[in-house]
RODO-2510 file (C-alpha; in nm, 4 decimals, decimal comma):
residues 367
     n   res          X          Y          Z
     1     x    -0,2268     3,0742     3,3166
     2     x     0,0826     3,2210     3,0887
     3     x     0,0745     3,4523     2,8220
     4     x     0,2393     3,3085     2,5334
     5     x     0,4244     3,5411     2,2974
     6     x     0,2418     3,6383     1,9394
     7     x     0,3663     3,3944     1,6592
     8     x     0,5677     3,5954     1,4112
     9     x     0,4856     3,7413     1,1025
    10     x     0,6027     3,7679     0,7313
    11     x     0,6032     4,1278     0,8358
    12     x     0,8616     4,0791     1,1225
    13     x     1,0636     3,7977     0,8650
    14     x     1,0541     4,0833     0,6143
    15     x     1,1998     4,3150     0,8313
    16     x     1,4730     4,1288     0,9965
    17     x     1,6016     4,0372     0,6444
    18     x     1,5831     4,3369     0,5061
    19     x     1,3506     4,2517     0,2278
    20     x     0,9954     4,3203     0,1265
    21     x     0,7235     4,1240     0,2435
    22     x     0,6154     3,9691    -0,0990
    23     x     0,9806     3,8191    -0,1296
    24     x     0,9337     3,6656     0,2177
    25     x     0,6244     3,5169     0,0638
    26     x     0,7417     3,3964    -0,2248
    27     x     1,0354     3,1958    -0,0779
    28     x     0,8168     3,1015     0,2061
    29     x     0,5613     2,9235    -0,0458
    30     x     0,8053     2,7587    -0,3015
    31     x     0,7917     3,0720    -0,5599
    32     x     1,0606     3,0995    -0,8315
    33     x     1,1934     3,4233    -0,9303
    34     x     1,3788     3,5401    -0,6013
    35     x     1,7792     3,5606    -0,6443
    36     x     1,9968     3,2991    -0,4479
    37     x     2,1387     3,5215    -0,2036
    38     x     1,8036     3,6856    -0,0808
    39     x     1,6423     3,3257    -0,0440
    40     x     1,9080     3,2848     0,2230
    41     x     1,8787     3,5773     0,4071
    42     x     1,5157     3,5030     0,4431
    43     x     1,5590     3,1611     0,5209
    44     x     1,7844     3,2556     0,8437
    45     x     1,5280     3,5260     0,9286
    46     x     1,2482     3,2231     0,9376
    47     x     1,4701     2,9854     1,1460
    48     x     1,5820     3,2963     1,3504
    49     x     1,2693     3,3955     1,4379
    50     x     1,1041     3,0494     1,4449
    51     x     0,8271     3,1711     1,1351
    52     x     0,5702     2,8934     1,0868
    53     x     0,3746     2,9270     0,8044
    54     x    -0,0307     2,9949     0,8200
    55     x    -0,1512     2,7098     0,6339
    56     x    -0,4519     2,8175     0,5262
    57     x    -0,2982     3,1208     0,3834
    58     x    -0,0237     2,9117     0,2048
    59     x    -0,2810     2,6975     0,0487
    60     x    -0,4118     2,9814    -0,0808
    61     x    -0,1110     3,0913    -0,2954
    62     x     0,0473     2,6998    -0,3625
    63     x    -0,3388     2,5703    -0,4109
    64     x    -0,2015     2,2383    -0,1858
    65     x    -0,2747     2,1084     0,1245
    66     x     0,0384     1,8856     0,1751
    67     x    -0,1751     1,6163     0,3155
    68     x    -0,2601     1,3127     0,1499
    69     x    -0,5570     1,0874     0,2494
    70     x    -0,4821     0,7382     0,3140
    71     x    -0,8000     0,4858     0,2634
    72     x    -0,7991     0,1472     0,3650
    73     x    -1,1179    -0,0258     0,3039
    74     x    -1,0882    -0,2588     0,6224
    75     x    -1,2827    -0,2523     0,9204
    76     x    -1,0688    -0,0732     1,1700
    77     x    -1,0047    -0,4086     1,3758
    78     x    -0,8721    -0,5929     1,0818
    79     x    -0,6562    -0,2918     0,9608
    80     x    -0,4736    -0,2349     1,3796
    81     x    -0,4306    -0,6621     1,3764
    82     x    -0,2592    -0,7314     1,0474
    83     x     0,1107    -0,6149     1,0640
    84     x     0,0611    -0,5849     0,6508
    85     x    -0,0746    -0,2693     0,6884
    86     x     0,1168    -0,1364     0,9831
    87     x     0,4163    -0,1928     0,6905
    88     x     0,2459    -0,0358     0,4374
    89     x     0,1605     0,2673     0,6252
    90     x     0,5135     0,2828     0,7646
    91     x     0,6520     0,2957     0,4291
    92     x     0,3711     0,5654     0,2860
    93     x     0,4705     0,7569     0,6166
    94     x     0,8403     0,7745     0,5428
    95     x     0,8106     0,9042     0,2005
    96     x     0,5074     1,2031     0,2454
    97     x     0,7192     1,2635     0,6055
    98     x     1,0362     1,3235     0,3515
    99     x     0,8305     1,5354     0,1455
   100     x     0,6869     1,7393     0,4519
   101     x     0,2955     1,6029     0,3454
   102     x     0,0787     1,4899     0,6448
   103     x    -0,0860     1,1175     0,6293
   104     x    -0,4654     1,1319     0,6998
   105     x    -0,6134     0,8266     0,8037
   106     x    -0,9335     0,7494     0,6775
   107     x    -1,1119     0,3805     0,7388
   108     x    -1,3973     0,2655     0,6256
   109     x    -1,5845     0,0357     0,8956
   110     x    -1,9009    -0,0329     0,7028
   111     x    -2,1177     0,0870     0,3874
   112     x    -2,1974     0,4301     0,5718
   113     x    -1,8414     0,5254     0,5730
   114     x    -1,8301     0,5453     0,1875
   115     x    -2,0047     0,8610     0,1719
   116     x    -1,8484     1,0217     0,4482
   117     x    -1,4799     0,9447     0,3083
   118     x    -1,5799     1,0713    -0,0455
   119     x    -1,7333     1,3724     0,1019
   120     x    -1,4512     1,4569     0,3164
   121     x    -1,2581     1,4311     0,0019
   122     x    -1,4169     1,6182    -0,2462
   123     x    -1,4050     1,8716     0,0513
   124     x    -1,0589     1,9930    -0,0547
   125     x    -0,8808     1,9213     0,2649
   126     x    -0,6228     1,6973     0,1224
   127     x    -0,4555     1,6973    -0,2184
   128     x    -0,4645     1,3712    -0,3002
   129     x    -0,5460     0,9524    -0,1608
   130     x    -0,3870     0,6599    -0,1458
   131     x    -0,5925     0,3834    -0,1737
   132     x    -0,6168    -0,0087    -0,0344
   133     x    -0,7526    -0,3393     0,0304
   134     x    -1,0042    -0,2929    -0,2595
   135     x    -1,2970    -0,5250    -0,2610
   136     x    -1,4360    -0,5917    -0,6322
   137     x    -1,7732    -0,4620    -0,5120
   138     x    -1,6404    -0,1484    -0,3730
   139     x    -1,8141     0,1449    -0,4480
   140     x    -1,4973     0,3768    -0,3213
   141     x    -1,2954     0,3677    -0,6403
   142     x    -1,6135     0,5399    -0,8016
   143     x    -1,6799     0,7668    -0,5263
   144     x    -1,3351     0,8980    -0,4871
   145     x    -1,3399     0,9409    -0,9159
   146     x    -1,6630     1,1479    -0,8455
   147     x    -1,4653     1,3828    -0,5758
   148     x    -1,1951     1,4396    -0,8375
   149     x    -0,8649     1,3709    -0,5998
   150     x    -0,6145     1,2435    -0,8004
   151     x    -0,5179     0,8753    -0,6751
   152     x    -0,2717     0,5718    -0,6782
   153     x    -0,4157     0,2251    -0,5627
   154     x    -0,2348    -0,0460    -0,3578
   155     x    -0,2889    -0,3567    -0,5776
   156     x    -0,3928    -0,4117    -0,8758
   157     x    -0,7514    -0,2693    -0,9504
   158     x    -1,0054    -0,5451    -1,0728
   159     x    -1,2128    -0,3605    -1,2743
   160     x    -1,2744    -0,3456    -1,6392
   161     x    -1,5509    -0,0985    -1,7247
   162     x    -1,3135     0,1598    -1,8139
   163     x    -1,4042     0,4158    -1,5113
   164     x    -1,0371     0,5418    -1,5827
   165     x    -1,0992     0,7453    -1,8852
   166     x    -1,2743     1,0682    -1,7220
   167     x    -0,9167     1,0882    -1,4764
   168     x    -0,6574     0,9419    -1,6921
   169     x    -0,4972     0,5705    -1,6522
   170     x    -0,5443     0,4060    -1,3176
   171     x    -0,2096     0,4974    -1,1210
   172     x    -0,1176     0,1323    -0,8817
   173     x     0,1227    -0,0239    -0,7350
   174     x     0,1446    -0,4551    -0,6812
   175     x     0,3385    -0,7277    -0,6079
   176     x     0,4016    -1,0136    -0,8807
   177     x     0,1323    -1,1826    -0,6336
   178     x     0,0695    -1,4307    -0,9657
   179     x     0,4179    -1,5450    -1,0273
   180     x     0,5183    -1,5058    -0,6588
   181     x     0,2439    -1,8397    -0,6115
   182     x     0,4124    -2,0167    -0,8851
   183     x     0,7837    -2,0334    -0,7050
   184     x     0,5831    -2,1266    -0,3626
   185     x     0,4356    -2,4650    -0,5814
   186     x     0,6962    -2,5054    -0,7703
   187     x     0,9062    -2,5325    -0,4607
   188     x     0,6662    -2,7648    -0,2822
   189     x     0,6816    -2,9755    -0,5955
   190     x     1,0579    -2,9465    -0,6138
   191     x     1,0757    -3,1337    -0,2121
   192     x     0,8029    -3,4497    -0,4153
   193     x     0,4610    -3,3115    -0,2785
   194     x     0,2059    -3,3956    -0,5273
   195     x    -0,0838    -3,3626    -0,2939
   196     x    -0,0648    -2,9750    -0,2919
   197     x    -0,3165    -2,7763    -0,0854
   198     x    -0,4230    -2,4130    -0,1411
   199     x    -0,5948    -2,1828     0,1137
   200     x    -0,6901    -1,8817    -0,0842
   201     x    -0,7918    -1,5484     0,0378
   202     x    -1,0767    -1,3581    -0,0086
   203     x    -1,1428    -1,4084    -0,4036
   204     x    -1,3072    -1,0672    -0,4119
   205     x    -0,9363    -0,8890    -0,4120
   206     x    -0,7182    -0,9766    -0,7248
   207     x    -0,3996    -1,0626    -0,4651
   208     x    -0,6205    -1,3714    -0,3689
   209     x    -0,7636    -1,4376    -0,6936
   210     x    -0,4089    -1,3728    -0,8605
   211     x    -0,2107    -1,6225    -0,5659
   212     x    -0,4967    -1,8997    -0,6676
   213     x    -0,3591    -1,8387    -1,0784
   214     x    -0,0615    -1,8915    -0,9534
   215     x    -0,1345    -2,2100    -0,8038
   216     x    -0,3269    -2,3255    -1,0441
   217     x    -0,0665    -2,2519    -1,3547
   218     x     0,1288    -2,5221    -1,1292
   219     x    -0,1100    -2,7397    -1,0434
   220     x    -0,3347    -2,7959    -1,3281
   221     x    -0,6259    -2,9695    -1,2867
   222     x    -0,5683    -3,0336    -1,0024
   223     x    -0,8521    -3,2061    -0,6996
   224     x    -1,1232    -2,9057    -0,5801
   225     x    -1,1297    -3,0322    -0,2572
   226     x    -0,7580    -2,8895    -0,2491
   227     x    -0,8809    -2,5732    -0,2667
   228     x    -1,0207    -2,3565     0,0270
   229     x    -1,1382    -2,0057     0,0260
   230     x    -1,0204    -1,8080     0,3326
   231     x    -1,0265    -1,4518     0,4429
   232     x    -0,6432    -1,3555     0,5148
   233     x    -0,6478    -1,3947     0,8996
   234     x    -0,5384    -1,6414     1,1477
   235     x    -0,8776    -1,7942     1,2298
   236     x    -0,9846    -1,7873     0,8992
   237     x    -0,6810    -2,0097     0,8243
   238     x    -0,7426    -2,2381     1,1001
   239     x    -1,0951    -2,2874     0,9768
   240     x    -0,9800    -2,3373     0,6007
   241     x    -0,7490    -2,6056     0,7472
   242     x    -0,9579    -2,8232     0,9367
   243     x    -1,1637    -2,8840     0,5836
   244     x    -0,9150    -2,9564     0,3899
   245     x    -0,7575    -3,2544     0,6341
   246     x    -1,1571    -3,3125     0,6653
   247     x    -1,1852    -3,3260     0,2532
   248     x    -0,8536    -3,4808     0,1878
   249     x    -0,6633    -3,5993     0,5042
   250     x    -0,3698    -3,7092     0,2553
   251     x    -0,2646    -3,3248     0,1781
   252     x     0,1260    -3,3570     0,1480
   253     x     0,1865    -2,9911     0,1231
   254     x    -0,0018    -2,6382     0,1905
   255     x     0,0209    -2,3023    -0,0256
   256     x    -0,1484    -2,0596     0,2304
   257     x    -0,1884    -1,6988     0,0569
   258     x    -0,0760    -1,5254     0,3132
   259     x     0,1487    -1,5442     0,6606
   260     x    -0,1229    -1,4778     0,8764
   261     x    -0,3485    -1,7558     0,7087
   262     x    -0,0051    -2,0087     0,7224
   263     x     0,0069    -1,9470     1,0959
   264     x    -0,3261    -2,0361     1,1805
   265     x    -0,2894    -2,3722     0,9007
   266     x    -0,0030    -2,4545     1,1666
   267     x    -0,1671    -2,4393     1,4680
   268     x    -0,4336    -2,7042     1,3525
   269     x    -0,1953    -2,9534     1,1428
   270     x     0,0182    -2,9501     1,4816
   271     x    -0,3540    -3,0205     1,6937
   272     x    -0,4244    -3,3242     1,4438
   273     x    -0,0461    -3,4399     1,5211
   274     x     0,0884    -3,3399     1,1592
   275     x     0,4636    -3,2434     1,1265
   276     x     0,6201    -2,9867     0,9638
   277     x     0,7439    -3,0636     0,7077
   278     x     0,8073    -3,4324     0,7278
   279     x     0,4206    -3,4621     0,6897
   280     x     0,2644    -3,1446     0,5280
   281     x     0,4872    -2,8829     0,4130
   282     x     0,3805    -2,5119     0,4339
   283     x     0,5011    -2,1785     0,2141
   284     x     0,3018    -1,8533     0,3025
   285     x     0,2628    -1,5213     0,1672
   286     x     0,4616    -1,1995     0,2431
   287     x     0,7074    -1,2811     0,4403
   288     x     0,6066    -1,0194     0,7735
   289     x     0,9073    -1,0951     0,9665
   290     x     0,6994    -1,0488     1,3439
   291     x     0,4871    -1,3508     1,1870
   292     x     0,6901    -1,5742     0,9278
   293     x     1,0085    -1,5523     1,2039
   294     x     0,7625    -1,6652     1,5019
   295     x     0,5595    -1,9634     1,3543
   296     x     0,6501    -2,3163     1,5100
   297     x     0,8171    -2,4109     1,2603
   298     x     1,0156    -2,0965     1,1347
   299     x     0,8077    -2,0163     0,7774
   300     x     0,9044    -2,0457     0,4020
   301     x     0,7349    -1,7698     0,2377
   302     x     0,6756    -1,5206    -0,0686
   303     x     0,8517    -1,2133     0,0252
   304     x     0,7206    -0,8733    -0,1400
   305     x     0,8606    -0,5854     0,0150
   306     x     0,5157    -0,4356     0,1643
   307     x     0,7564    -0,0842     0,3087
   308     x     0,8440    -0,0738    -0,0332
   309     x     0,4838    -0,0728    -0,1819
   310     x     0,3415     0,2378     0,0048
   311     x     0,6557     0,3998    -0,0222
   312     x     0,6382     0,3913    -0,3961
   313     x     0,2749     0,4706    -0,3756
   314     x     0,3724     0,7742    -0,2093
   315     x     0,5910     0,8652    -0,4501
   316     x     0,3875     0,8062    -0,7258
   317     x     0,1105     1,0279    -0,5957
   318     x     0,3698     1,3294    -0,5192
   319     x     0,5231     1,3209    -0,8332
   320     x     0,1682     1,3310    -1,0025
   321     x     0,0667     1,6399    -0,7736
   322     x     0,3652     1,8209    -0,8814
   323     x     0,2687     1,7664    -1,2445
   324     x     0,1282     2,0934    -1,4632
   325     x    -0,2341     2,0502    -1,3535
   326     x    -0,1814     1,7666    -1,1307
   327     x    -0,0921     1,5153    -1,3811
   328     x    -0,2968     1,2077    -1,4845
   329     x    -0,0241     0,9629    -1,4734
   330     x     0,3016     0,8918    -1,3042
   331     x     0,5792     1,0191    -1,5299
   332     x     0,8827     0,8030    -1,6289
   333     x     1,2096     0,8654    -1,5380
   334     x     1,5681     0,7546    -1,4995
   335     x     1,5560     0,8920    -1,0797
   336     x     1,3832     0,5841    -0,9598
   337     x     1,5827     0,4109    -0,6405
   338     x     1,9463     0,2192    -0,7186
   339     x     1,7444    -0,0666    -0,5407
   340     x     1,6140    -0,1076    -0,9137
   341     x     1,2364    -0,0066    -0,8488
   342     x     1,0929     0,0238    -1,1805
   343     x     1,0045     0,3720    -1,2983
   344     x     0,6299     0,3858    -1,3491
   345     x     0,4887     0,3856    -1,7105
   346     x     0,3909     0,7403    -1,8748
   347     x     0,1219     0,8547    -2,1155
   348     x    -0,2317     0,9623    -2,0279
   349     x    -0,3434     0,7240    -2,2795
   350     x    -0,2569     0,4299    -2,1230
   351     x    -0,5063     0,2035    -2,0371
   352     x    -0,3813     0,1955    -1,6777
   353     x    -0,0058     0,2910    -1,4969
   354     x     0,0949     0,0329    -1,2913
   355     x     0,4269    -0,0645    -1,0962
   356     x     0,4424    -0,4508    -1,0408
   357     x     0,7066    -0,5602    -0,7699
   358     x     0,9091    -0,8614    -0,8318
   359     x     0,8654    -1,1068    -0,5325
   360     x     1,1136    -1,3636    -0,4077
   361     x     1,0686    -1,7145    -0,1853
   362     x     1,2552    -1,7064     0,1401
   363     x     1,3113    -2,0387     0,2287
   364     x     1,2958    -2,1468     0,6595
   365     x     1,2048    -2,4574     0,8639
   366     x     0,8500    -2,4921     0,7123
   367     x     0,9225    -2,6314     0,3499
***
């Protein structure tokens, strides 16, 4: 067993810059009021010495945490097999890494993890939560509104009862999911498919029930038994699939709503000795390069830029913390990215803040 050597102290950081230990504090913790010069000399004593701030005792001068829950409301299998949300988290790590917050991961397996999330967040460990993969049923947007954390959702939220009011508009960020499924049938259209398929995903999130809008703003009126309700994995795909050629063996062309869903449509249209496209064209959802790039044919798909989603979400939430009392609403500016991400809307009396992606069709071997 070594002895390791005693961590230093604002004490010994005071010291070695020659300043008094409530300087050393300030700087250390983000104060204002300490000249330019002296913020220096204490920042060489910290990397000098190799000073790592005592959390707990920061938090109790800055009142944060920097850590930020993320909650995906996804069985834990579903959430470590769909690259979507390896993306998403990637991008929602970059930005809180960049910002020096920590990412808590918190997933909810089943009904009993509802309490146990909103209890660990009304708990005051983390500052604020990111949120996901909302069902319309879910009782976490009203638990997580009862523990007070300020929060930005991932998609657009698809209630209407105004639960907003008590915290101020509800803060998301979504893809043009809507008029993203409108290009995809358009463009089947455009190749003389008239016998247009859609597998949807689950209705009970407004990305499925927004892709089958789309589809039907195209489409019309178009034949029920074109329609198939799916859950936004492979099998569920292959399983939507098989009733559709079942229902209407004459399909000409499929809108799956997602990648995922598109490659399991493929594997079963290549067992019942379909081509692609000659015979049934297919445009997915996304455009998650490890999938779209791998399906036999290559796919033509929606692109949204999923990184770009949680990154933004990330921001949002940040920017919101470092409003005068937390915020309740992500205020617009004239800093947001070159890339031409839109600057979210302001005003606490809005009757919700949301940032809505623009998506684009990326056209491969599949349509």
């Amino acid at each position: 067993m070594t002895d390791t050597a005693p961590r230093p102290t604002l004490e010994a950081v005071a010291a070695r810059a020659g300043v008094s230990r409530a300087t050393v504090s300030r700087v250390v913790n983000g104060g204002d009021g300490v000249r330019e010069p002296l913020v220096e000399r204490v920042r060489r004593a910290v990397e000098e010495l190799g000073y790592v701030p005592n959390q707990a005792a920061r938090s109790l001068v800055t009142r944060r945490h920097d850590a930020v829950a993320v909650v995906i409301a996804e069985p834990e299998a579903r959430v470590f097999a769909d690259p979507f949300f390896a993306l998403q988290l990637r991008g929602i790590s970059k930005e809180l890494t960049a910002h020096d917050n920590q990412l808590v991961l918190l997933l909810t397996e089943g009904r009993d993890d509802h309490a146990r999330v909103a209890r660990y967040l009304a708990g005051g460990h983390v500052d604020g939560a990111l949120v996901f993969s909302l069902h319309l049923d879910d009782p976490l947007p009203g638990l997580i509104q009862g523990a007070g954390v300020p929060t930005v959702f991932g998609g657009r939220p698809g209630w209407s009862d105004g639960r907003a009011a008590a915290t101020g508009p509800t803060v998301y960020v979504d893809s043009d999911n809507r008029g993203g499924a409108r290009d995809a049938v358009r463009h089947l259209a455009s190749l003389g498919r008239t016998r247009i398929a859609h597998i949807t995903g689950p209705l009970d999130q407004t990305s499925a029930a927004d892709r089958l809008d789309g589809y039907r703003d195209v489409m019309g009126d178009a034949d029920p038994k074109l329609v198939a309700e799916s859950d936004f994995t492979p099998a569920g795909g292959e399983r939507a699939m098989r009733a559709l050629l079942d229902r209407r063996p004459d399909l000409d062309a499929l809108f799956a709503a997602n990648d995922l869903t598109a490659a399991g449509a493929l594997r079963v249209l290549r067992e019942r000795g379909l081509r692609v496209p000659e015979d049934v064209a297919v445009v997915g959802f996304d455009d998650m390069l490890p999938v779209a790039e791998q399906t036999d044919p290559p796919l033509t798909t929606v692109r949204q830029d999923i990184e770009e989603m949680g990154r933004l979400m990330a921001r949002l939430l940040l920017r919101r913390l470092d409003r005068p009392g937390g915020g309740t609403g992500p205020r617009a500016t004239d800093e947001d990215g070159p890339d031409g991400t839109p600057a979210a809307p302001d005003g606490p009396d809005d009757a919700g803040a949301g940032v809505v992606l623009p998506t684009t069709l990326v056209r491969r071997a599949s349509a």
